[in-house]
C-alpha positions as CSV (number, residue, x, y, z in Angstrom):
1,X,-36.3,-35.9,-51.0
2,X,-33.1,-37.9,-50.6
3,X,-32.0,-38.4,-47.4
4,X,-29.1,-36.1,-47.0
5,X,-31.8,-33.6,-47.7
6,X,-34.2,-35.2,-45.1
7,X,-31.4,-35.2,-42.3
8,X,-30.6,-31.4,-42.8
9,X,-34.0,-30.5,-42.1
10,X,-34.8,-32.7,-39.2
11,X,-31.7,-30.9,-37.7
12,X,-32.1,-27.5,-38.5
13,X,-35.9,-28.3,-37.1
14,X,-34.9,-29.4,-34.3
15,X,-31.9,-26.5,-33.2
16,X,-34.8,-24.4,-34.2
17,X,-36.6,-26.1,-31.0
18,X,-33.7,-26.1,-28.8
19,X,-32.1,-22.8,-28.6
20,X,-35.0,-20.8,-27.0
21,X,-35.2,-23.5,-24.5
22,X,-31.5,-23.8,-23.6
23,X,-31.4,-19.5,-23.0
24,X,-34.8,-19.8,-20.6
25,X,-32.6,-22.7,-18.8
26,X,-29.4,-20.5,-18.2
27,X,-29.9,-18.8,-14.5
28,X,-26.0,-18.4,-14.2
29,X,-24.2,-14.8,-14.0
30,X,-22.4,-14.1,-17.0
31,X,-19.9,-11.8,-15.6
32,X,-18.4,-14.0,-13.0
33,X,-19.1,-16.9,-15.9
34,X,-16.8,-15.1,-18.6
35,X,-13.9,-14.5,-14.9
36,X,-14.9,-10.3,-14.3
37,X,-13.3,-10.4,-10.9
38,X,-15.2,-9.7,-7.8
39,X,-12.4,-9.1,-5.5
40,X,-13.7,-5.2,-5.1
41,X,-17.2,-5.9,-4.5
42,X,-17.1,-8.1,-1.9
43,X,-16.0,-8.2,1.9
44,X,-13.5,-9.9,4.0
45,X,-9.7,-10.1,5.0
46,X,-6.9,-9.4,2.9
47,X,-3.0,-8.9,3.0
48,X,-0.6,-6.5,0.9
49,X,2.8,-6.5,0.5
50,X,4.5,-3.4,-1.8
51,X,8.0,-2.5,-2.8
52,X,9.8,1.0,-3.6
53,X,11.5,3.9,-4.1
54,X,11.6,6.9,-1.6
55,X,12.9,10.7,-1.7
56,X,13.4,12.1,2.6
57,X,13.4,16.0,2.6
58,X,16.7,17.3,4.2
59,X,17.5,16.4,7.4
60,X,17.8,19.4,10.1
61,X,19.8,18.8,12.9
62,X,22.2,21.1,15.5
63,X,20.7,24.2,13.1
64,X,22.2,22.4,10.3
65,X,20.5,20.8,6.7
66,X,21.5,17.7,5.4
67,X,20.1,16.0,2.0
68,X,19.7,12.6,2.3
69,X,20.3,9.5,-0.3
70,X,19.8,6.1,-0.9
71,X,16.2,5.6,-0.1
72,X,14.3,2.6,-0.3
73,X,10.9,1.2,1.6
74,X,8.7,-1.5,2.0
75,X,5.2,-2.0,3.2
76,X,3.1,-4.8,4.3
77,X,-0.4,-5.4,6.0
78,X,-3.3,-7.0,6.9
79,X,-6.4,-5.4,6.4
80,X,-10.6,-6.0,6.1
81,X,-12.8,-4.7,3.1
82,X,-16.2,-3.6,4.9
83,X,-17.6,-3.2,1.2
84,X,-16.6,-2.0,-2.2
85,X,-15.7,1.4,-0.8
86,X,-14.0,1.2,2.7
87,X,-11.7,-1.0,4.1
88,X,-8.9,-0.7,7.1
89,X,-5.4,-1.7,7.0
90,X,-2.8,-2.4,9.9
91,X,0.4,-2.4,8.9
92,X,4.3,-2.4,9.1
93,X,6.7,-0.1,7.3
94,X,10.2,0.7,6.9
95,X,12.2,3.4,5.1
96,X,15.7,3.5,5.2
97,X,17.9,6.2,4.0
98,X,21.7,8.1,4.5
99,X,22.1,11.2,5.8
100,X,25.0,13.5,3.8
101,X,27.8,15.1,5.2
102,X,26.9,15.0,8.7
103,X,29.3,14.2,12.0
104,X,26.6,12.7,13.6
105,X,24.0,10.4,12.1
106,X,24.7,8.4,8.5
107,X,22.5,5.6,9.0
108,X,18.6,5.9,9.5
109,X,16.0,3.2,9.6
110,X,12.5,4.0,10.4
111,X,10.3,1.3,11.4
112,X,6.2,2.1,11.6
113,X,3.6,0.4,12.7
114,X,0.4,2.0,11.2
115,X,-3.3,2.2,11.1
116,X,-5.0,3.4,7.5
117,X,-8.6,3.8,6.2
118,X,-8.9,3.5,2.7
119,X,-12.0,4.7,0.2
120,X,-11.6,2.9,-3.1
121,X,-13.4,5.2,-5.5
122,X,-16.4,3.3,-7.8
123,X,-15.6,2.3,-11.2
124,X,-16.5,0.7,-14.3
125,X,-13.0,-0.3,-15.3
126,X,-10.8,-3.2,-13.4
127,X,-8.8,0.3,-12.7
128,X,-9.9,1.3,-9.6
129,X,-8.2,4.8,-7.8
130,X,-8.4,5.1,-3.9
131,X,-7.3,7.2,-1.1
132,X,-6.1,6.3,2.4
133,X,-5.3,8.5,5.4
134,X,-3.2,6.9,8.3
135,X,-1.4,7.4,11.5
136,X,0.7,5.9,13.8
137,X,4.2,5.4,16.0
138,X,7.6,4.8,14.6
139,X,10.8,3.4,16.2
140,X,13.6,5.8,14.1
141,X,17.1,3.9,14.6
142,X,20.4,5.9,13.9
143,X,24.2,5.1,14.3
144,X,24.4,8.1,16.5
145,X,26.9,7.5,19.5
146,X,24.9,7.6,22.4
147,X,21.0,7.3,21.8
148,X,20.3,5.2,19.0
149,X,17.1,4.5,19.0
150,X,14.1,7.0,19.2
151,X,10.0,6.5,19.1
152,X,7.9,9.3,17.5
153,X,4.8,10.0,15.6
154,X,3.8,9.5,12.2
155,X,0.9,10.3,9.8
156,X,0.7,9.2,5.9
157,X,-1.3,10.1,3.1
158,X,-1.8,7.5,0.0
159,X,-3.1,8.3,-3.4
160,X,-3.1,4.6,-5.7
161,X,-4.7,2.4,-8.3
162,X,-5.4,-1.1,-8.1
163,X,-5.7,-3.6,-11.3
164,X,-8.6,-5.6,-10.4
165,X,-8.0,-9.4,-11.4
166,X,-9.9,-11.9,-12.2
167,X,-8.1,-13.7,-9.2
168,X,-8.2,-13.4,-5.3
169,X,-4.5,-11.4,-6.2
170,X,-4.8,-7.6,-7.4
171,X,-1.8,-5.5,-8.3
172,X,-1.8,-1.7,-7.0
173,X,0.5,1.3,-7.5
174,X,0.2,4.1,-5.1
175,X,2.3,7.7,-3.9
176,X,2.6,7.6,0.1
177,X,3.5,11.4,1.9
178,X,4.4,10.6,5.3
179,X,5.7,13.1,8.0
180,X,7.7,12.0,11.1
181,X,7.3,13.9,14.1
182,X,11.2,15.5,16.0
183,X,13.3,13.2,17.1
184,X,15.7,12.7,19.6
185,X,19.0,10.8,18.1
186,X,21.5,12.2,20.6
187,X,23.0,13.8,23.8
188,X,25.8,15.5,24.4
189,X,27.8,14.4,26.9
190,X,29.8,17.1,27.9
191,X,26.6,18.7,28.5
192,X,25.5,16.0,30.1
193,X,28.2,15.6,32.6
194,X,28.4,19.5,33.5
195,X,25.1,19.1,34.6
196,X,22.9,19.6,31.7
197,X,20.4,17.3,29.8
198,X,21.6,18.7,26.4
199,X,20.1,16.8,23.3
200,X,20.5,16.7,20.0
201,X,17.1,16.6,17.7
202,X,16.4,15.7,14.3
203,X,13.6,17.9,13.4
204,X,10.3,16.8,11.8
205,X,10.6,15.6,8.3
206,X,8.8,14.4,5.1
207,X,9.0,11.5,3.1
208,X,7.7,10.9,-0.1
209,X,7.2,6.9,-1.5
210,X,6.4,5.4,-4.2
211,X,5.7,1.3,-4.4
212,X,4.4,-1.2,-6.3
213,X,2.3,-4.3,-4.8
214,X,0.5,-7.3,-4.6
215,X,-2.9,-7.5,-2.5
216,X,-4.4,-11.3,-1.6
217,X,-7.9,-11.3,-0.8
218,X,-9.3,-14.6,1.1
C-alpha cells in the first residue's frame, strides 16, 4: 500500500470517528441558528409606524350629503407583546380628507389618539394574520368660520398580516374601519345673536383605511 493509499484511509477512518461525536456535541437551536425570526414568540415593547390610503363615507351636514376626496392617513404607536397572541398598542392617528361642494367645511383633519388590543392568530408560516379592536378620542379640525376645532369619539376595527423577519423589524399590511362619533364644526351666528345656541353638526361617519408599515421590536 503506497502511501497516497495509506493517507485516504487514515482520513476516511478518522471522519468516520468524528462525525457522531461532533452531532452529540451540538446543543444549539437550529431555527434561530439557520435566522427563523422570533420576533412573534417573544414579549416586550415595540413601535409601528404605517402609511396610506383612505375612502370617508359622505359627509352629512345641515340635512345635506357631501362625498369627500383626497384621502390620506398615517398611524404610529408604541405598544407591548404580552405573548405570541396578545399585545396592546397606544397610538396616534390622522386622516385627512376634502369635503365636496359644500359652503361650509372643505378642509378636515382628524387627529386620534387611541387604545387597541390586538390577537395575532398562530401560524406556521412568517405570514402571520391578526385582529385588533380599539377605541378612543379625536380632535376633528375644519376651516369652518366660527368653531374650528371639535373633540369626539372614535372606535376602529383592524384586520392585517404581518411578514415575520428574521430581524427585530417586521413589515404588516392591514384594512382599518373606523367610525367618528357627531360633530360640532359650526354655529350660526344669526341664531346665535337672536338669542339661540344654533349649531351646525357633521353627523357620525365611517372611514375605511388601508396602510402599509413597519413594526420595531426591542
Amino acid at each position: 500500500m503506497n502511501f497516497k493509499t495509506s493517507f485516504l484511509a487514515a482520513s476516511l477512518a478518522l471522519g468516520s470517528l468524528g462525525s457522531p461525536a461532533l452531532a452529540d456535541a451540538y446543543y444549539g437551536d437550529l431555527s434561530e441558528d439557520i435566522g427563523e425570526s422570533q420576533s412573534a414568540d417573544s414579549s416586550g415593547l415595540y413601535m409601528s409606524i404605517g402609511v396610506g390610503a383612505s375612502t370617508t363615507n359622505d359627509v352629512k351636514h345641515s340635512s345635506l350629503n357631501h362625498t369627500t376626496s383626497g384621502n390620506w392617513t398615517g398611524e404610529t404607536g408604541i405598544g407591548y407583546r404580552f405573548n405570541k397572541n396578545f399585545r396592546l398598542e397606544g397610538s396616534y392617528a390622522f386622516n385627512h380628507f376634502q369635503v365636496d361642494n359644500s359652503n361650509l367645511i372643505e378642509d378636515v383633519s382628524v387627529h386620534s389618539k387611541l387604545v387597541t388590543a390586538y390577537y395575532d392568530f398562530t401560524s406556521e408560516s412568517n405570514w402571520v394574520p391578526y385582529v385588533g379592536f380599539g377605541l378612543g378620542s379625536s380632535v376633528v379640525v375644519t376651516d369652518a368660520s366660527y368653531d374650528g376645532v371639535e373633540g369626539t369619539g372614535i372606535k376602529q376595527v383592524k384586520l392585517g398580516v404581518t411578514h415575520d423577519t428574521s430581524s427585530n423589524i417586521d413589515l404588516f399590511g392591514e384594512i382599518v374601519w373606523q367610525s367618528l362619533d357627531e360633530v360640532n364644526v359650526a354655529r350660526d351666528n344669526t341664531a346665535t345673536r337672536n338669542g339661540n345656541d344654533d349649531t351646525v353638526n357633521m353627523d357620525s361617519f365611517d372611514q375605511w383605511k388601508a396602510l402599509v408599515g413597519l413594526r420595531y421590536s426591542f
